[in-house]
FILO-485164 format. One record per residue (C-alpha): chain; x, y, z. Coordinates in steps of 0.05 Angstrom, whole numbers. Layout:
<atoms>
<A; <X; Y; Z>>;
...
</atoms>
This chain:
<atoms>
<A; <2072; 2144; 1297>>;
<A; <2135; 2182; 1274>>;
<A; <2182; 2188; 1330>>;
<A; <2237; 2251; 1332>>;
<A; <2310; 2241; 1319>>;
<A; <2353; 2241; 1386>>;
<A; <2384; 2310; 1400>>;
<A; <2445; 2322; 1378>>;
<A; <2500; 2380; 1398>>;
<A; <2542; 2420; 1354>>;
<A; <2595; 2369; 1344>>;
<A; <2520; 2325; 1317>>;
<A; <2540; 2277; 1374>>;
<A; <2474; 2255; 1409>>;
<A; <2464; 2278; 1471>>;
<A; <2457; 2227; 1534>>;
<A; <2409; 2247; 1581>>;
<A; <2390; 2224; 1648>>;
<A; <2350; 2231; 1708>>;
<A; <2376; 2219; 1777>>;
<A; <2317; 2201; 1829>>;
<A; <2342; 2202; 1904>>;
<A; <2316; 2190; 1974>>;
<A; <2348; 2242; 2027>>;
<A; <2410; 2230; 2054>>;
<A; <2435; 2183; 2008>>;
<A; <2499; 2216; 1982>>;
<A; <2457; 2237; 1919>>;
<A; <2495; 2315; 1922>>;
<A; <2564; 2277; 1921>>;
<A; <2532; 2234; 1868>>;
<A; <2526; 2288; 1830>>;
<A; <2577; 2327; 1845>>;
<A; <2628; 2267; 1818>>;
<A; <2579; 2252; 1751>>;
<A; <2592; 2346; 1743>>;
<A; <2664; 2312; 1723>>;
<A; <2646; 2283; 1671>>;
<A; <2669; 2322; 1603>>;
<A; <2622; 2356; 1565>>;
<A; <2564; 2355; 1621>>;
<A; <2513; 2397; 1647>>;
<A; <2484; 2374; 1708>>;
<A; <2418; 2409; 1747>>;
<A; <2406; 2404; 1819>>;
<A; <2336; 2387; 1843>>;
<A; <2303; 2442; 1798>>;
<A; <2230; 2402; 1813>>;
<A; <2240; 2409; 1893>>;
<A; <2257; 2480; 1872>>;
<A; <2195; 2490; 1836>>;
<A; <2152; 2447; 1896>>;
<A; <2187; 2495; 1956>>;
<A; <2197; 2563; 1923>>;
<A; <2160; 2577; 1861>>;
<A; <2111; 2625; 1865>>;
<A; <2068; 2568; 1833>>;
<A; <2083; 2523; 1898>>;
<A; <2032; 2512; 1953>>;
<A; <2090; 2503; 1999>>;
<A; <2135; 2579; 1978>>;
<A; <2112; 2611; 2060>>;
<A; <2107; 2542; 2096>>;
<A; <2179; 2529; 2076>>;
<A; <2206; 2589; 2094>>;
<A; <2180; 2588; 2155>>;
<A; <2203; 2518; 2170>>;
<A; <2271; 2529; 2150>>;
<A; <2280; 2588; 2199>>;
<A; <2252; 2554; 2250>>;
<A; <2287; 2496; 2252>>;
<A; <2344; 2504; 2205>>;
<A; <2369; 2576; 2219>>;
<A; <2380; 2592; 2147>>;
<A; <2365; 2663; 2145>>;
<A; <2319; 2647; 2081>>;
<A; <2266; 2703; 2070>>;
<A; <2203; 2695; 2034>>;
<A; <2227; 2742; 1967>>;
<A; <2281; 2749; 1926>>;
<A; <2315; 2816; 1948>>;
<A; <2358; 2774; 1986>>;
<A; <2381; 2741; 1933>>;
<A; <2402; 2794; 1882>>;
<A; <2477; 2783; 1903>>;
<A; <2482; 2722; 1894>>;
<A; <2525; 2704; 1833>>;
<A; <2504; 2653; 1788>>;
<A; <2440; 2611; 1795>>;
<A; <2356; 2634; 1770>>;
<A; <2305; 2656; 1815>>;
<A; <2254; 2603; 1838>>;
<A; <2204; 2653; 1847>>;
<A; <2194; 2657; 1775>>;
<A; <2198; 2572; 1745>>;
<A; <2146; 2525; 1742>>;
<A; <2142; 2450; 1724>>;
<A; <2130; 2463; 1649>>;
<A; <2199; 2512; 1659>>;
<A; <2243; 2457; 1687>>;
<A; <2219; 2406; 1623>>;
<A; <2234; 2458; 1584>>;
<A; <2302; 2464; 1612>>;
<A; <2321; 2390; 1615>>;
<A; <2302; 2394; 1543>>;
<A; <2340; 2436; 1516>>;
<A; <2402; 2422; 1472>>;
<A; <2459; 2459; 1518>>;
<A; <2510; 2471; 1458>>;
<A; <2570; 2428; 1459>>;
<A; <2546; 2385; 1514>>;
<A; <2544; 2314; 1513>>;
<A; <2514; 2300; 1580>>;
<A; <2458; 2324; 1608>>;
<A; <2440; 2300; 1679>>;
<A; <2391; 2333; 1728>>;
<A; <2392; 2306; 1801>>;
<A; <2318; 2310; 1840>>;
<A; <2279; 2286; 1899>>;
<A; <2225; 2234; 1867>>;
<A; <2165; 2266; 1915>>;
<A; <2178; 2329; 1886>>;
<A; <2142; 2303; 1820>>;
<A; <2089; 2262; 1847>>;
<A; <2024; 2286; 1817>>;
<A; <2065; 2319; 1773>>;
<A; <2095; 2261; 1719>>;
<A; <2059; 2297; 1656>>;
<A; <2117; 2343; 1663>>;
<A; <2171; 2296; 1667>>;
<A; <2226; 2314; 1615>>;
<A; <2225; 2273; 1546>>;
<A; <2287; 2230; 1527>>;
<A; <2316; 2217; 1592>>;
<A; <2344; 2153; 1622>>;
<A; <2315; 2149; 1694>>;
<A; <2355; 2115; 1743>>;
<A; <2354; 2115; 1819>>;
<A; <2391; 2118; 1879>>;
<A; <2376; 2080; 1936>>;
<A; <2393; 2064; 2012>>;
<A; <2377; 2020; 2064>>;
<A; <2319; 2063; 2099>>;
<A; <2347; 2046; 2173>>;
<A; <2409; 2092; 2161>>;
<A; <2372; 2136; 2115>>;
<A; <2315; 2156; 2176>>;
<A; <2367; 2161; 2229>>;
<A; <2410; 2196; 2199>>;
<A; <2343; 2251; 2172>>;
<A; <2327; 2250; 2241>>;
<A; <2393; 2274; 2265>>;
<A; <2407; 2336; 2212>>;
<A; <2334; 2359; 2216>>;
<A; <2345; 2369; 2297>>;
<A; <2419; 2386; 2283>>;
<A; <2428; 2442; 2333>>;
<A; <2353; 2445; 2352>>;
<A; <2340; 2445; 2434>>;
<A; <2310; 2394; 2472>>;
<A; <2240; 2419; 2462>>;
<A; <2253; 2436; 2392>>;
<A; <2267; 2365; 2372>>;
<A; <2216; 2342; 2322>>;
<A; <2196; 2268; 2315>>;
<A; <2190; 2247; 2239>>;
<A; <2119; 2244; 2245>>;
<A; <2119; 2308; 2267>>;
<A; <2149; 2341; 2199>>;
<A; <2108; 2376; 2155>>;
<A; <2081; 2339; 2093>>;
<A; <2113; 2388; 2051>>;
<A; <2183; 2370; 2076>>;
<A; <2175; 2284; 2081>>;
<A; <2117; 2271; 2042>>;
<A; <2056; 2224; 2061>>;
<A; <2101; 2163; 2028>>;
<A; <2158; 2182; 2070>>;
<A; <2200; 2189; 2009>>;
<A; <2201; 2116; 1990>>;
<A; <2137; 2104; 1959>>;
<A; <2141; 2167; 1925>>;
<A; <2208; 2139; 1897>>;
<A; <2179; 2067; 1888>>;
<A; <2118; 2092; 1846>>;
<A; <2166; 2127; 1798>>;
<A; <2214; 2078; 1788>>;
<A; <2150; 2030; 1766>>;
<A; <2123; 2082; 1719>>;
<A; <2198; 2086; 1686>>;
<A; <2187; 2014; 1689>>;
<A; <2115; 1984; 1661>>;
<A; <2094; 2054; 1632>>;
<A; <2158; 2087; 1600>>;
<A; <2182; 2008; 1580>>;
<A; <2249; 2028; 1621>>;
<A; <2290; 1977; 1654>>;
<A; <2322; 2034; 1714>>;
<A; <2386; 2026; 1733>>;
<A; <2388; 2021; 1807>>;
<A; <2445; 2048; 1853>>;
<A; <2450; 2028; 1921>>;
<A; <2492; 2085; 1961>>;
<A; <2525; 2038; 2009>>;
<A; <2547; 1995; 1956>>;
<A; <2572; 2060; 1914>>;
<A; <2606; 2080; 1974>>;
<A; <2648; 2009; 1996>>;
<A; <2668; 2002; 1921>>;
<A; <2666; 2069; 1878>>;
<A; <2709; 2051; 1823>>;
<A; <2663; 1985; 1810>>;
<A; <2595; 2019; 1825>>;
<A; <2608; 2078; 1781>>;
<A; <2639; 2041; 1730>>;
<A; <2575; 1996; 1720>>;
<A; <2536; 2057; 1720>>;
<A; <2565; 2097; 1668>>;
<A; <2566; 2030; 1620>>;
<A; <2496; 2029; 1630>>;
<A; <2483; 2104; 1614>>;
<A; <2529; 2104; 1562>>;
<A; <2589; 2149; 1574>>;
<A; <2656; 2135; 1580>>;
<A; <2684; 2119; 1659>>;
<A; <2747; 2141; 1678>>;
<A; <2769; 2133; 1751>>;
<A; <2786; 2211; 1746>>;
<A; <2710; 2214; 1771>>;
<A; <2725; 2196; 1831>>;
<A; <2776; 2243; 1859>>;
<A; <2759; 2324; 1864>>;
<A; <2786; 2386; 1898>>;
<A; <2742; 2410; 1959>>;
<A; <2692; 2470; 1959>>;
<A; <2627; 2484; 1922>>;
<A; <2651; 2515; 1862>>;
<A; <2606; 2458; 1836>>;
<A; <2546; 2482; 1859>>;
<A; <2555; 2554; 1840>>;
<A; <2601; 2553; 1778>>;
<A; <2579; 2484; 1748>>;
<A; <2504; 2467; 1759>>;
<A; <2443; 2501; 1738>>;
<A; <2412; 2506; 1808>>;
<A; <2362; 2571; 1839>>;
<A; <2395; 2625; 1882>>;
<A; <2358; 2602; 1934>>;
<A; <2404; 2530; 1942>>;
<A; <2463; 2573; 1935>>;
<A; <2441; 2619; 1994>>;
<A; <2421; 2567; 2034>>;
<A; <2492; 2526; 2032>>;
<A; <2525; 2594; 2041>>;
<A; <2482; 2624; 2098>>;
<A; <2477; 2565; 2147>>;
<A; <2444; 2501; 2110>>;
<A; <2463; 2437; 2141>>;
<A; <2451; 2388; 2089>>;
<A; <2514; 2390; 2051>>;
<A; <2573; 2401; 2089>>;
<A; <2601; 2337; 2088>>;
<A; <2599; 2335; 2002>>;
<A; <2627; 2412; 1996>>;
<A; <2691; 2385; 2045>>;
<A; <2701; 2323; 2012>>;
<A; <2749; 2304; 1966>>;
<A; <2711; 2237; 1937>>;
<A; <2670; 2186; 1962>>;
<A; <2665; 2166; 2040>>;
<A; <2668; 2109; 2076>>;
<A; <2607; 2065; 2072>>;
<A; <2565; 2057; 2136>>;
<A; <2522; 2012; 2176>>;
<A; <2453; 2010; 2211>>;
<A; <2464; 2017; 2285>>;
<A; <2427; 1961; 2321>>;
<A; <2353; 1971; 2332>>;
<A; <2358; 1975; 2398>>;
<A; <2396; 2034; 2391>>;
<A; <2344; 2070; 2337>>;
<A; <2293; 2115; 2364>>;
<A; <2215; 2090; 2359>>;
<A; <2199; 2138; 2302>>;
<A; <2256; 2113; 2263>>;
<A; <2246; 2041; 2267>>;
<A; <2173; 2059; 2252>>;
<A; <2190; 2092; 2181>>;
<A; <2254; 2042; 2164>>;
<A; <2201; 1984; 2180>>;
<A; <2145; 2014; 2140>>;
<A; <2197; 2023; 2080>>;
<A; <2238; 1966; 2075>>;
<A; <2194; 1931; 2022>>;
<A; <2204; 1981; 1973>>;
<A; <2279; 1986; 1986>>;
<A; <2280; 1915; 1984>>;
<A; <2244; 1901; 1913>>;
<A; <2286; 1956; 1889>>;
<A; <2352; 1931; 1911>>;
<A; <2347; 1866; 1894>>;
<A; <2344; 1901; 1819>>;
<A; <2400; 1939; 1835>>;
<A; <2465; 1942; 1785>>;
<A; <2520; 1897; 1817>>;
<A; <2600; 1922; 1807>>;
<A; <2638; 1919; 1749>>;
</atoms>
């Protein structure tokens, strides 16, 4: 079977392209954020969650509205007039899956990066229109920090009666796989169907040693590291100057969204951090960080050490 040539830029330099598959709070928006640094790169943020929470194609466009107001005091509204100021960024309303392929497959002139950020649940059922020519690689983290620390922004500011147990969130907001088998099941498909060998990022590690973590990571995706990566001003100029990301992510982290705060501040990488004892983790977390750990663990143990 004849196979295309790679896709080159203007310059004919060929293009590296890669997929970055995350797990909620993981530091994947920083991730990102430091990999937008990189010369020559366009990066995309979570266009298939876009698609899965506000196309007009999603099952999910009303329920997530609704759930965000109530609980997350965003100010979202379910159509787009609310959205006509905002500068920069596409309308959700109007992409699909086959759109974001299309995207990620494009040849962005002069570019010699391409690298889209998403939530692996957000393609499940969906890997027919997973973008050709991409590296997929994952980032991972130890599922006891990663549940307690969900737990706490998704109540962030929420009354006592308000609080929601994780088993009380909607499936369209922590799937049926409580991210981690969604993530799992990709990262094997990369693996025994696309003949991939993932590169695996553990965020803890990243974040107790960036330089060697990041420089092990671009090696393996093949662009040049420099340790310029790791340092950056503060703001989201990123987010609505640099990525190709819907209106509706830029309203959100201007209008109240609690998710990144911390990354928009920052200036690189933080400190790295540890489980709190079970004894001090709520049932419903132990219950989701025990159900978990075996795919953390399998992936980890395949994870890329420092350089």
């Amino acid at each position: 079977m004849a196979t295309s040539s790679p896709p080159v830029n203007e310059s004919n330099d060929v293009i590296k392209r890669v997929m970055l598959w995350v797990i909620p709070r993981s530091t994947s928006t920083t991730f990102l954020k430091c990999m937008s640094y990189v010369p020559d790169t366009r990066a995309f943020f979570e266009p298939y969650l876009t698609v899965y929470h506000y196309s007009k194609y999603g099952i999910h466009r009303k329920n997530i509205y609704e759930f965000f107001n109530k609980f997350q005091a965003a100010g979202n509204k379910d159509d787009d007039e609310h959205l006509r100021d905002i500068e920069g960024g596409y309308f959700a309303s109007e992409t699909s899956y086959s759109w974001v392929k299309e995207q990620l497959e494009g040849t962005p002139p002069g570019k010699k990066m391409v690298i889209c950020k998403d939530l692996a649940w957000a393609v499940d059922g969906h890997y027919e229109d997973l973008p050709s020519g991409f590296q997929h690689t994952f980032l991972i983290r130890n599922p006891y920090i990663t549940f307690d620390s969900w737990s706490n922004v998704i109540n962030r500011g929420a009354d006592d009666d308000k609080k929601l147990l994780l088993g009380d969130i909607p499936v369209f907001y922590m799937p049926e796989g409580s991210f981690y088998k969604e993530q799992y099941d990709l990262y094997k498909y990369a693996k025994d169907t696309l003949g991939q060998n993932p590169p695996i990022v553990d965020t803890d590690e990243l974040l107790a040693n960036p330089a060697g973590v990041m420089k092990a990571y671009c090696k393996v995706i093949g662009v040049p590291y420099s340790d310029d990566y790791l340092h950056w001003e503060p703001g989201n100029e990123c987010m609505e100057k640099l990525w190709i990301v819907a209106k509706e992510q830029i309203y959100s982290q201007q209008y109240g969204n609690v998710w990144h705060g911390v990354t928009f501040s920052s200036t690189g990488f933080g400190n790295p951090k540890k489980s709190r004892d079970r004894q001090e983790l709520p049932r419903d977390v132990l219950h989701y960080a025990d159900l978990n750990m075996k795919y953390y663990e399998e992936m980890y143990a395949n994870r890329l050490k420092p350089l």
